[in-house]
DRENKOLBA-530384 format. One record per residue (C-alpha): residue in one letter; x, y, z. Coordinates in steps of 0.1 Angstrom, whole numbers, padded with zeros to 4 digits, always signed. Example, Ala and Ser with C-alpha at 12.3 -4.5 7.8 and 13.67 -1.06 7.14 Angstrom:
2
A+0123-0045+0078S+0137-0011+0071
# end
This chain:
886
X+0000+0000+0000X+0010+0035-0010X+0016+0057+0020X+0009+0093+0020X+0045+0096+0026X+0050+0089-0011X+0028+0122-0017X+0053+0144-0006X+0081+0133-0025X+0104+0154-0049X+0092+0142-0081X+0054+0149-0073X+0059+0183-0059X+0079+0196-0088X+0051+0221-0093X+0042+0228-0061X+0063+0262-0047X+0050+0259-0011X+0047+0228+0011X+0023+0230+0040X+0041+0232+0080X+0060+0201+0085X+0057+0197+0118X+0016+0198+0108X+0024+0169+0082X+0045+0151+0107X+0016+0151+0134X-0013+0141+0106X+0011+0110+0099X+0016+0097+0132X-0018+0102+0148X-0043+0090+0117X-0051+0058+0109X-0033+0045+0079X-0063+0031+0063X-0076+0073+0061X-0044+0088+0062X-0039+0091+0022X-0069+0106+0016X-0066+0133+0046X-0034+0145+0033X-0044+0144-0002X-0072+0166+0004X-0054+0187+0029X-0026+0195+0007X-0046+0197-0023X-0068+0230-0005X-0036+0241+0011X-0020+0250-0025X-0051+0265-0035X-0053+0290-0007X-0016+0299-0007X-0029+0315-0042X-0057+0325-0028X-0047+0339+0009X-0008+0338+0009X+0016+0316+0023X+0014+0324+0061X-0025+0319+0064X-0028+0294+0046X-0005+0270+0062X-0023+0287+0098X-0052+0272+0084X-0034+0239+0071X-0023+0237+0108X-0057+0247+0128X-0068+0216+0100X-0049+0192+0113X-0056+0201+0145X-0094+0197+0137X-0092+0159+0124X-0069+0148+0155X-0108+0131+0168X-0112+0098+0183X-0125+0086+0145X-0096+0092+0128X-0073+0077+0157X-0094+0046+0153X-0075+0020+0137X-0091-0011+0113X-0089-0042+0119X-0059-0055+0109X-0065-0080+0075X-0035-0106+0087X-0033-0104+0124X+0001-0113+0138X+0006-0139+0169X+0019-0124+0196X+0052-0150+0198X+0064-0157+0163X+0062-0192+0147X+0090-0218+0151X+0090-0216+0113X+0101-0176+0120X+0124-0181+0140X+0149-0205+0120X+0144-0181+0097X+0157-0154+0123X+0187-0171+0128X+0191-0186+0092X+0194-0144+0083X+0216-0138+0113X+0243-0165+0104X+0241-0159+0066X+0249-0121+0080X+0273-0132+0102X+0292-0152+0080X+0293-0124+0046X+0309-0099+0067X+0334-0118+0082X+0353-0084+0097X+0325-0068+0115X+0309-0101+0120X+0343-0105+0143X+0346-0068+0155X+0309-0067+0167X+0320-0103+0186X+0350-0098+0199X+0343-0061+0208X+0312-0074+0229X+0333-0099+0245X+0362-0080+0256X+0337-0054+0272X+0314-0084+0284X+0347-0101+0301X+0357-0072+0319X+0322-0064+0329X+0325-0101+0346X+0359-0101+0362X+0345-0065+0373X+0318-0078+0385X+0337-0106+0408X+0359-0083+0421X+0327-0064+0432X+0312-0097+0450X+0344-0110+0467X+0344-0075+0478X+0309-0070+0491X+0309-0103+0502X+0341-0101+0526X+0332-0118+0560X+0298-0127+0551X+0309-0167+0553X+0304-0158+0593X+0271-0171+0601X+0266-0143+0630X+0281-0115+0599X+0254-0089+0611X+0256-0088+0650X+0292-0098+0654X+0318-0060+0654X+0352-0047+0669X+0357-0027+0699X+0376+0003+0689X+0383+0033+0707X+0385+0071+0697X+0412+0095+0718X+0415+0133+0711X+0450+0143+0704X+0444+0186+0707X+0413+0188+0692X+0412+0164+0667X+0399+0129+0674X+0426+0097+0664X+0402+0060+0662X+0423+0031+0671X+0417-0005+0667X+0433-0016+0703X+0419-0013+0737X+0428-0021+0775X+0428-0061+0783X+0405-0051+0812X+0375-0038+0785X+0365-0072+0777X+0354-0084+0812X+0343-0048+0816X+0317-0058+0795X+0309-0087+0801X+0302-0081+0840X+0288-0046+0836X+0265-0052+0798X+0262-0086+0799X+0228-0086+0786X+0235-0068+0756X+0266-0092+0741X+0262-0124+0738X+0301-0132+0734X+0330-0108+0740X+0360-0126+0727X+0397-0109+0737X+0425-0113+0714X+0459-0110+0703X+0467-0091+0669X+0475-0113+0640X+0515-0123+0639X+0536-0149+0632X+0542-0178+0650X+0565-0206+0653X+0548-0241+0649X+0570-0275+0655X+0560-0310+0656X+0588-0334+0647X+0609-0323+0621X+0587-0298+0606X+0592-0261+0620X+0570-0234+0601X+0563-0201+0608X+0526-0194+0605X+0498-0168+0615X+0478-0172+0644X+0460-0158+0670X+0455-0155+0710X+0418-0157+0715X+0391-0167+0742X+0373-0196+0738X+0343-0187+0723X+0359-0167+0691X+0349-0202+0672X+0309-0199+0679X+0315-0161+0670X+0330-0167+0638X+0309-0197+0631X+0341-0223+0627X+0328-0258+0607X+0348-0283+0626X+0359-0312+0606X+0376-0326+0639X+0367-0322+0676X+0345-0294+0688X+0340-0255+0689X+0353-0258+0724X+0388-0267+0721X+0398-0238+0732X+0388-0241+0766X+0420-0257+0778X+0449-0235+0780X+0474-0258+0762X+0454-0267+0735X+0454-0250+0699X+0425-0256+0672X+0444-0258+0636X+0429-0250+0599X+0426-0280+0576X+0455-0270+0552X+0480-0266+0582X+0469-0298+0598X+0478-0310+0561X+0511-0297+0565X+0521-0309+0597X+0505-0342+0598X+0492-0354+0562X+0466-0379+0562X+0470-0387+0599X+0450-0381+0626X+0458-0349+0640X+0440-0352+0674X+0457-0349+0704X+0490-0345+0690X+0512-0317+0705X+0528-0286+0692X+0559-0265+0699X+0543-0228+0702X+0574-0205+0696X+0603-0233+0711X+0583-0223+0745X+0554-0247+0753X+0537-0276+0741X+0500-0275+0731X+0476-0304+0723X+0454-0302+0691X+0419-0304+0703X+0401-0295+0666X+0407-0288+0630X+0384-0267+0610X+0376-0257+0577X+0400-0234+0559X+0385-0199+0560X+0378-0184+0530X+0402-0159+0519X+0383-0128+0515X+0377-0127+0555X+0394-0105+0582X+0410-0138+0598X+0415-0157+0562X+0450-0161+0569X+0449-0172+0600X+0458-0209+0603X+0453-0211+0641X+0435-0205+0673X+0452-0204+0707X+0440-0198+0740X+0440-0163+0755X+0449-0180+0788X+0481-0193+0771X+0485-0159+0760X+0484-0145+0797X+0508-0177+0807X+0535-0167+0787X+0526-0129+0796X+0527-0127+0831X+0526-0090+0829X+0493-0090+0809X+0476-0110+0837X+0487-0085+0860X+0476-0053+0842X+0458-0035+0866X+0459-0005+0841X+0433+0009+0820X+0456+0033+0801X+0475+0008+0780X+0460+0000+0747X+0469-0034+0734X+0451-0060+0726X+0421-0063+0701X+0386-0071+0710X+0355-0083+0696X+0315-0088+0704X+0291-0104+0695X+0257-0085+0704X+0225-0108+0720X+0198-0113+0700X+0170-0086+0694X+0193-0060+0705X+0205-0028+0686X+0240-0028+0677X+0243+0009+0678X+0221+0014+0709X+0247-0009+0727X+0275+0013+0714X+0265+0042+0724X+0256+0024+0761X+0296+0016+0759X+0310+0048+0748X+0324+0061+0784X+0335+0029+0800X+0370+0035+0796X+0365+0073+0804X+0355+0058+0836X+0378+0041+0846X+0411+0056+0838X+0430+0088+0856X+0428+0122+0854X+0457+0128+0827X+0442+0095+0808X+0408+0108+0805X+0422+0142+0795X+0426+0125+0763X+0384+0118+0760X+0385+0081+0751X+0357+0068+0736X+0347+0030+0732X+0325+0023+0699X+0312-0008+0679X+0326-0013+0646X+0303-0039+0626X+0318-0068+0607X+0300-0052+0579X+0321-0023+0577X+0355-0039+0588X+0368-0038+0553X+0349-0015+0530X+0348+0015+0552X+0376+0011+0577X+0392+0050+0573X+0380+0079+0600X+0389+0115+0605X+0380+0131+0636X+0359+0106+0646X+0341+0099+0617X+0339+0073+0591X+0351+0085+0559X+0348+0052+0535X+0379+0030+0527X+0380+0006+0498X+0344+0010+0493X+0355+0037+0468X+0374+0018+0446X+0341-0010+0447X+0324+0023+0436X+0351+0033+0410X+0359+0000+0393X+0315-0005+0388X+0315+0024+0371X+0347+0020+0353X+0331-0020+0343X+0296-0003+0330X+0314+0026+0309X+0340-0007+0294X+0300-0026+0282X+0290+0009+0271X+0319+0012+0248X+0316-0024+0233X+0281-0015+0232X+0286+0016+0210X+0306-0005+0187X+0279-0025+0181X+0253+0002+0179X+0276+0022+0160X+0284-0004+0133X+0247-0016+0128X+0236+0020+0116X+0263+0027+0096X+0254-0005+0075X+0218+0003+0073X+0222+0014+0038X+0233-0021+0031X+0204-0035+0045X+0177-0011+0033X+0169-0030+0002X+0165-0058+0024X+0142-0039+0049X+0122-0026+0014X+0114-0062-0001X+0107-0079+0032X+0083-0050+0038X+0066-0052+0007X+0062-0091+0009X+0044-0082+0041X+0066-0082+0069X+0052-0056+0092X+0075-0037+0116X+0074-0056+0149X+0087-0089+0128X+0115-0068+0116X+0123-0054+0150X+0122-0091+0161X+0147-0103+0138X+0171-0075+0145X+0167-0083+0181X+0175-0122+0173X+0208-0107+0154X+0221-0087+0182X+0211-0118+0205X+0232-0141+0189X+0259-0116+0182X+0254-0115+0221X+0256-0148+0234X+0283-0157+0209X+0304-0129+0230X+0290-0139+0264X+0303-0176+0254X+0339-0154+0238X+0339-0132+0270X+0337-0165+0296X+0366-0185+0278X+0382-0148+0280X+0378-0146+0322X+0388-0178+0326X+0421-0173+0308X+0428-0137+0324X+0415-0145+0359X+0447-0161+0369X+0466-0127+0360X+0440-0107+0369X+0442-0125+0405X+0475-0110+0406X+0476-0075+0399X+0440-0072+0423X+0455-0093+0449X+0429-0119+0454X+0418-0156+0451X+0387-0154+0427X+0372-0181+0404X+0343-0181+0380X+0314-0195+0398X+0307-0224+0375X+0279-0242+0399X+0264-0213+0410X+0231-0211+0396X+0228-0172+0405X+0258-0166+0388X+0241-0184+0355X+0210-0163+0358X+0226-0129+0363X+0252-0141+0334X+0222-0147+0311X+0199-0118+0324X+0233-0096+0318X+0233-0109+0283X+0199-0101+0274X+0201-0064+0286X+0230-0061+0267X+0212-0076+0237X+0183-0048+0246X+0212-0022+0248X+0233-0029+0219X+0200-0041+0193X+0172-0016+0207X+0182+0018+0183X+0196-0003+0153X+0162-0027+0153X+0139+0010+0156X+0162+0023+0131X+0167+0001+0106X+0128-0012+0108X+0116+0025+0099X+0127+0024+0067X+0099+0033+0040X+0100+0000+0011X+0085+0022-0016X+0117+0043-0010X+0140+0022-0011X+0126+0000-0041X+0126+0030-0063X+0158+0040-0051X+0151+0074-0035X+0164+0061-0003X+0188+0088+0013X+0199+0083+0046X+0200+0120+0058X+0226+0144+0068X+0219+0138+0104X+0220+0108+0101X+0254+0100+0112X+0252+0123+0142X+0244+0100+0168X+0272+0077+0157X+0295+0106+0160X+0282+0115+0194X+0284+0075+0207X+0324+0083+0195X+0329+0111+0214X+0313+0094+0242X+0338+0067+0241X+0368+0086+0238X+0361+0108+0265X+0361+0077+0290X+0396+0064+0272X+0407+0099+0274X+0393+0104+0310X+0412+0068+0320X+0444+0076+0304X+0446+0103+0325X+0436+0089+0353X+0459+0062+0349X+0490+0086+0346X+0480+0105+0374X+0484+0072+0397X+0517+0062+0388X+0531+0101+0392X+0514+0102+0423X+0531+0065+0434X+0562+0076+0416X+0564+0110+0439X+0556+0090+0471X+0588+0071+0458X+0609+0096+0451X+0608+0113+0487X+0633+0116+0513X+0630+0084+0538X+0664+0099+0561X+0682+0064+0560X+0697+0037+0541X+0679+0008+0528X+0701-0005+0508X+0717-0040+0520X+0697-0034+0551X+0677-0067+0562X+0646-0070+0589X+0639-0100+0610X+0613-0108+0633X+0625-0122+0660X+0592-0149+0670X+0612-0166+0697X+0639-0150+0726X+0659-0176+0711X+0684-0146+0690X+0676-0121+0718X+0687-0140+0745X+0720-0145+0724X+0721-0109+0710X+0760-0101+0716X+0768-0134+0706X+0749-0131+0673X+0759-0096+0669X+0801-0105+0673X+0796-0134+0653X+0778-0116+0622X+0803-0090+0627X+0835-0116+0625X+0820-0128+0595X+0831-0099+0577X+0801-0094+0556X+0780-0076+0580X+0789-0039+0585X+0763-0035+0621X+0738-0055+0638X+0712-0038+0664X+0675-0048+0676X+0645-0023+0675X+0605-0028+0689X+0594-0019+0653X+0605-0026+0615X+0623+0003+0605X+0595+0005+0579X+0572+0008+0601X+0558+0019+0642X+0547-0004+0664X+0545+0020+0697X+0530+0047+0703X+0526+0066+0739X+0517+0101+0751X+0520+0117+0785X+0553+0131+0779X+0560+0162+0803X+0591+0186+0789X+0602+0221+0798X+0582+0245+0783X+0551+0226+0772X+0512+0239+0770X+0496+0222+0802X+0467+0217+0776X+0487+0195+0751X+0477+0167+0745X+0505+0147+0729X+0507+0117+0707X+0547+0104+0701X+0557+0071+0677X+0578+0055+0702X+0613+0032+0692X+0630+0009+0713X+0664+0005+0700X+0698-0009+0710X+0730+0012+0709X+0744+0002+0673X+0706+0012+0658X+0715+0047+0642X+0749+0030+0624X+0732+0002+0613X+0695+0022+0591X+0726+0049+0585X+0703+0076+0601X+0715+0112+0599X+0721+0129+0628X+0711+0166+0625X+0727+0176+0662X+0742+0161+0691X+0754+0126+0694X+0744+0090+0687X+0740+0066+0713X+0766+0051+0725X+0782+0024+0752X+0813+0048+0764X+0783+0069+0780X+0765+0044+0808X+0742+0077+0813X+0723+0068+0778X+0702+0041+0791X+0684+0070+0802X+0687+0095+0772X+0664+0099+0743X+0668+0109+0703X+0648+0131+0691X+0633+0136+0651X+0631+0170+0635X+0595+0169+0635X+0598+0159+0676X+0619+0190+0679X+0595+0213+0659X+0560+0197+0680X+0574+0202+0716X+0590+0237+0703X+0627+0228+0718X+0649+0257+0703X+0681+0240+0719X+0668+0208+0724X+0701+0189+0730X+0705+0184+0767X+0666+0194+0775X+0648+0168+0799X+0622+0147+0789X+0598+0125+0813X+0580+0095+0807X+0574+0064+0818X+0581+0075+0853X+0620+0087+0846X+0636+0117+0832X+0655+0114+0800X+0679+0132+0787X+0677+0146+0749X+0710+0138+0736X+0709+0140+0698X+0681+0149+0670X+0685+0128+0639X+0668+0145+0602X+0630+0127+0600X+0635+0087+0590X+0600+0078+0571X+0588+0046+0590X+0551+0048+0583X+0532+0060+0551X+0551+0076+0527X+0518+0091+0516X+0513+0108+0553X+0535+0133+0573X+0563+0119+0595X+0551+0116+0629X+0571+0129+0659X+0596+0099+0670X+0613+0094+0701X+0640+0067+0702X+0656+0052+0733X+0671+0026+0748X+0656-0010+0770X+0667-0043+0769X+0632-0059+0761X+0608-0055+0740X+0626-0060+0710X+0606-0082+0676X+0631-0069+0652X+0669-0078+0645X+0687-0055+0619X+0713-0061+0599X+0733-0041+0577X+0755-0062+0547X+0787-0049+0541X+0784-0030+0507X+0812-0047+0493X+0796-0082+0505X+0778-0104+0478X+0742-0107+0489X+0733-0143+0483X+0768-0151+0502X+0758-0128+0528X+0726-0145+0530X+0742-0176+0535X+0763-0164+0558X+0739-0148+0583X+0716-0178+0582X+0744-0200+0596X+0749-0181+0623X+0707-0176+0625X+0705-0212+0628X+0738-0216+0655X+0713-0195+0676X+0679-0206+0668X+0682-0241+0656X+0646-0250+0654X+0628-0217+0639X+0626-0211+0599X+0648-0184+0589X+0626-0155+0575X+0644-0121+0568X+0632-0094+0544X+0651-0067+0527X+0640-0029+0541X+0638-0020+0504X+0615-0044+0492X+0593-0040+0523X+0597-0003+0517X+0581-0009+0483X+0551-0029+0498X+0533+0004+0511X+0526+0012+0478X+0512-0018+0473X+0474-0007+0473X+0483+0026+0450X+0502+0001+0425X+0472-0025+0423X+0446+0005+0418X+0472+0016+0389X+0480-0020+0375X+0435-0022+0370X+0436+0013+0360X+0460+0008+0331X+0442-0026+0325X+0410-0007+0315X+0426+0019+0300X+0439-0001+0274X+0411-0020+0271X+0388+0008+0271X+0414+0023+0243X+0411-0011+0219X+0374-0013+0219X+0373+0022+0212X+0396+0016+0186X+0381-0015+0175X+0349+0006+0171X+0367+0035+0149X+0384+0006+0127X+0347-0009+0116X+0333+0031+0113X+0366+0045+0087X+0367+0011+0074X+0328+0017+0066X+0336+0052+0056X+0364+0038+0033X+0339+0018+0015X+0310+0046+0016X+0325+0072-0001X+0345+0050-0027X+0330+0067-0059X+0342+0101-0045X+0377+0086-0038X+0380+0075-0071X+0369+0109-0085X+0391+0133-0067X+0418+0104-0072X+0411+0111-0112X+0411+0148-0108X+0447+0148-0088X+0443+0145-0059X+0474+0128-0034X+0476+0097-0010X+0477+0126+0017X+0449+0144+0010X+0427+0116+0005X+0441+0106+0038X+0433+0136+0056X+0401+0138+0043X+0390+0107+0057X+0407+0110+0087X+0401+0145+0096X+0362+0135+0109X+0379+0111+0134X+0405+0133+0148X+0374+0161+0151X+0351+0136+0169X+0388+0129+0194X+0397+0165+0202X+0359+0169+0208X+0362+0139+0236X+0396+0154+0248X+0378+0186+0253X+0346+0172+0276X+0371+0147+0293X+0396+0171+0310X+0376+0191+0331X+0356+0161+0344X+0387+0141+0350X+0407+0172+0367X+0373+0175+0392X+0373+0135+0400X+0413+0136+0402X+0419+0164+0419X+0390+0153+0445X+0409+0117+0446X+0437+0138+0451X+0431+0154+0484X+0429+0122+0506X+0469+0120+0506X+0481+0149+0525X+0521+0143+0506X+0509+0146+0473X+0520+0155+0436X+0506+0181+0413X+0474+0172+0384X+0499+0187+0359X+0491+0199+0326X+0513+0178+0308X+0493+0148+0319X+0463+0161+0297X+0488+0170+0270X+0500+0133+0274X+0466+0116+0272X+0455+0140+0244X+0482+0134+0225X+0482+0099+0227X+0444+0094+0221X+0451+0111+0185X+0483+0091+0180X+0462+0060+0187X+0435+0072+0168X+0451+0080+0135X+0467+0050+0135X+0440+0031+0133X+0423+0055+0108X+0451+0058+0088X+0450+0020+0079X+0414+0018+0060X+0425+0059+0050X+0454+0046+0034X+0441+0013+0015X+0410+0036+0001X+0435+0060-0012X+0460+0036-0026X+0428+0018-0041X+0429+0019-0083X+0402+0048-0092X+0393+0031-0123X+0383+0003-0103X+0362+0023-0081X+0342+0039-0106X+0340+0011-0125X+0325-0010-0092X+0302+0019-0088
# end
């Protein structure tokens, strides 16, 4: 059937000087029924020419409008019948025939046929591997069957003004709570933090993590006991052990009642075994459970603490049933403040509950308040996943319309054989479905051959959840949205095609036409741009952390953590023997790596200090031959030193020390803690121990003989290391026989702390790239379509002179437009996210210009090279050839 349509085309309007309002025409078209649409117009159009002779042009199309207006009744909305209704699901017949067309497709245009795939699938895997990264995420610690009602004590303290949140609280909090709030918790479990421990049965000595707990830690976390019972914990020489370690120690045996060596000190029976914990929980690492009574055995001291200003050990509750988790914290909040002195409770501690739910996604505060954590990034990489689908997406979209010329004729004759809209919509929608689930099926074999890198560089222990049925559901339901994404504006576009058109060959696709696939471009190249940069910006920031002054020498330097007295108790004899080897320059001991602080105190009383301070000091406890051995730099006075009996009472200060207790001449002031005076008798330039991201903290070294975890070592630079190695682990194991030896190198440990920076980087540049080769992907199918469009006019400028390099220009220039456009929309949304991101690291580098320059720069680079390619072949292509074809 003729449509009015047809009525308004070129060739029967040659006559006609004046066409009625087209947005009038437009609205008679889509509102009429079809069946009295032709003659409507007809009519209309026929009285509208007459009174434009009659009246003029502006009344008479007032009056074609107010016309139109007129007929918009309930009659002419009505619509017949229709003479060969259509089922509602098509016939199986139909649908064979679907996918017949969609292979036959598939197959005759092999390269877009494989960049509509493969783009789809690259996006698709990425959205996946996204998308567990996501889950492990969320999911952390939910394997705990008590996950919502189980959270850590913590404790807030206000350092002059500003409130600092710790994780460690008095030993005595925990029966505190249990004797005063009883009703509220149904466990309170005290604990030691996480460290390493020395395990030997036999022959095998391993150093593995473990913890001091109560007894009743395994109902809290909900331990599945494959041997004994939850309540092996209950004697104090007992230990419950994972299923991997009792693997390790005692292989198919039964691992019951055997006994352990804890740290060469006492012997402990095994009273369970229990399932591995699944890695993304706080205690996934931990391979075993002691007894917190052990802990206060081999601690006297602890069982003595009388104290309520020491903070050091870790607790957790579990709140009763039916009872509000942050009612009972705020019940809680001055228990401490109660019970501690006058100068203790000058520092306003406050006891809180932290839920399990928060422990790892939102574990940062400032002031007091919870600012996020890693929660960010689960935010950031999401939206980083769905922009990566959009951009395989666009591809898709993108190449579909550009080919609708192609496939107009075919639209024309399958509409004038019959084939109404909705059966053209569905086979489109069939094409982009199969095009889909071909990549979904791509994009899995893709994960499961990146997952083990991508494991890697995020740090984790994922796998694709083959047996989970959710996993299959949301896999399929993520397929068929992206079928709706991808096929929905190619299906509506390409079914809207007019057959008569096309048949008689006036088909034009318009000059607009091409707009939205320029804006679906710019769209993706201002998230590879916006990435790029975003990907520089975190390796300058981790390079500048780098670069910064750390005020001692790693090199050759070498930690050990001393688990057993075993090399304390022998320290001079280790130290002269390391020394008579010749390949060790000094040896010292220390309470914390030098890449780090284990101590911290306040309380300090000096000359001259604001009765109102309230301080907060990192505090190192070092032996005499510390300073030679991290090659500190001393800014003033002296180093320690054993000609001077007096320095078992003296103190070294840092220059940030110095500047926070205001010392002018701080050598020979007097400083008092711990019940004694100490004298200041040297100030060493600031070492970085902590964050290199965060200011360095105010340090005071001195001098006890206990407390010491670490034993430094400094190799000889002229010493090879692997014979140095050798070396010191002889004389390790003359010492302390039956422990592993475990050292690590400062530098390398150094390097750890931008561990969390490097992994966000390593993803970063991931999807950058990726983001980069599906956009390119995308740009290849569009020039390579461009190539091929405008082949007659390449052959004609080719004819009339023109060069390989203006031909290239011309068809690249559109490209580099549509990039520079990108570059331009990109920048200031990147510089606002950036610099925001920015501002969390108080030692940070500058969002420099050249960064944009860089990812500009390189977007075009990337982009013309992919251009050039198809840019290139059409202008090297033979014109006569061309014209000829055409």
């Amino acid at each position: 059937m003729a449509t009015q349509k047809e009525k308004f085309e070129p060739q029967n309007r040659l006559n006609d000087s004046f066409e009625p309002p087209r947005w009038s025409a437009r609205l008679l078209d889509w509102f009429v029924a079809p069946h009295l649409r032709e003659d409507l117009q007809g009519d209309l159009y026929e009285i509208f020419q007459k009174r434009v002779e009659q009246v003029g042009i502006v009344r008479a199309k007032w009056e074609y409008t107010w016309a139109v207006l007129h007929y918009l009744t309930p009659f002419f909305f009505k619509r017949q019948p229709k003479q060969y209704p259509q089922p509602f699901f098509p016939n199986p017949a139909m649908i064979r025939n679907y996918f017949k067309i969609t292979f036959r497709n598939l197959t005759n245009n092999k390269v877009y046929s494989f960049i509509n795939i493969f783009g789809l699938a690259a996006g698709m895997a990425v959205a996946i591997l996204i998308g567990l990264w996501i889950y492990d995420e969320l999911s952390y610690n939910k394997y705990h069957q008590n996950y919502g009602r189980i959270a850590q004590i913590m404790q807030h303290k206000t350092y002059d003004g500003e409130k600092k949140t710790g994780t460690t609280v008095p030993p005595l909090v925990a029966q505190e709570l249990r004797d005063s709030y009883g009703p509220d918790f149904r466990y309170v479990v005290q604990s030691s933090f996480t460290d390493t421990h020395i395990l030997t049965t036999g022959e095998k000595t391993f150093a593995k993590l473990g913890n001091y707990c109560d007894s009743q830690i395994t109902e809290m976390l909900s331990l599945k006991m494959i041997k004994g019972s939850r309540a092996g914990l209950t004697e104090p020489y007992s230990i419950l052990i994972s299923e991997s370690l009792a693997k390790v120690y005692f292989g198919d045996a039964d691992p019951l009642d055997k006994i352990m060596k804890v740290d060469n000190k006492d012997d402990v029976k095994v009273t369970g075994v229990y399932e591995d914990l699944p890695n993304n929980t706080t205690f996934g690492k931990v391979s075993f459970f002691l007894p917190w009574e052990l802990y206060k055995i081999q601690n006297p001291w602890v069982k003595e603490q009388k104290e309520w200003n020491d903070d050091f050990t870790m607790a957790y509750a579990q709140i009763a049933d039916n009872v509000d988790m942050e009612k009972v914290s705020t019940k809680i909040r001055n228990v401490k403040l109660k019970k501690v002195d006058k100068e203790a409770a000058s520092y306003k501690p406050e006891l809180f509950l932290q839920p399990m739910s928060q422990w790892h996604l939102y574990s940062e505060f400032k002031n007091g308040k919870n600012t996020g954590g890693r929660i960010e990034f689960v935010w950031l990489f999401g939206i980083i996943g769905v922009f990566v689908l959009l951009l395989a997406c666009i591809n898709f979209i993108n190449l579909s319309t550009a080919r609708s010329e192609k496939r107009a004729k075919e639209v024309g004759i399958r509409k004038a054989i019959g084939s109404v809209r909705s059966q053209l919509i569905g086979q489109f929608f069939a094409e982009s479905s199969s095009v889909v689930l071909l990549a979904f099926t791509v994009s899995l074999l893709l994960v499961a051959l990146i997952l083990p890198v991508f494991n890697e560089v995020a740090g984790k222990k994922m796998t694709l959840l083959w047996s989970n049925p959710v996993f299959w559901l949301l896999g399929i339901g993520f397929s068929l949205f992206t079928a709706a994404v991808a096929g929905f504006y190619p299906a509506l576009y390409l079914s809207a095609f007019q057959p008569i058109n096309v048949l008689k060959g006036t088909f034009q696709v318009g000059r607009f036409a091409s707009m939205p696939r320029k804006a679906l471009v710019v769209v993706q190249f201002t998230v590879s741009v916006s990435l790029i940069i975003g990907t520089v910006l975190i390796f300058k920031q981790i390079q500048f952390a780098a670069n910064r002054q750390i005020g001692y020498e790693q090199n050759g330097l070498i930690m050990i953590e001393m688990s057993t007295d075993d090399l304390h108790s022998h320290f001079a004899a280790v130290r002269a023997d390391l020394l008579k080897s010749g390949i060790v320059s000094e040896v010292s001991e220390s309470s914390s790596p030098v890449t780090g602080v284990n101590n911290n105190m306040s309380g300090l009383q000096w000359k001259g200090k604001d009765p109102a301070m309230k301080d907060d000091f990192a505090n190192i406890r070092i032996t005499h031959e510390y300073g030679k051995t991290v090659g500190w730099q001393l800014k003033e006075g002296r180093d320690f030193s054993r000609e001077f009996a007096t320095d078992s009472s003296a103190v070294i200060l840092n220059e940030t020390a110095v500047k926070y207790m205001g010392l002018k001449n701080p050598i020979g002031e007097t400083v008092r803690f711990a019940n004694r005076d100490h004298v200041v008798v040297g100030v060493i330039k600031d070492m970085l121990m902590a964050s290199p991201y965060q200011p360095i903290k105010q340090t005071i070294f001195y001098m006890r003989n206990r407390g010491f975890d670490y034993l430094n070592i400094k190799i000889s630079p002229t010493a090879s290391t692997s014979k140095a190695l050798a070396a010191i682990q002889a004389v390790y194991k003359r010492y302390a026989p039956s422990v592993p030896f475990s050292y690590k190198f400062a530098d390398e440990e150094y390097a750890v702390k931008f561990g969390q920076e490097q992994r966000l980087g390593k993803l970063a540049s991931f999807f950058a790239v990726l983001a980069v080769l599906i956009s390119c992907l995308g740009l290849f199918g569009l020039s390579s379509f461009v190539a091929e469009q405008r082949t007659k006019e390449i052959g004609v400028r080719k004819v009339l002179g023109a060069s390989v390099v203006s031909v290239w220009g011309l068809l690249s220039k559109e490209f580099v437009v549509l990039v520079v456009i990108a570059f331009f929309i990109a920048s200031p949304i990147a510089y606002y996210y950036l610099n925001n991101w920015l501002q969390k690291y108080t030692y940070r580098t500058e969002l420099s210009w050249w960064i944009f320059a860089l990812a500009g720069v390189g977007a075009l680079a990337v982009t013309l090279l992919t251009v050039s390619f198809q840019a290139i072949k059409a202008a090297l292509m033979n014109p006569v050839k061309s014209l000829r074809a055409e």
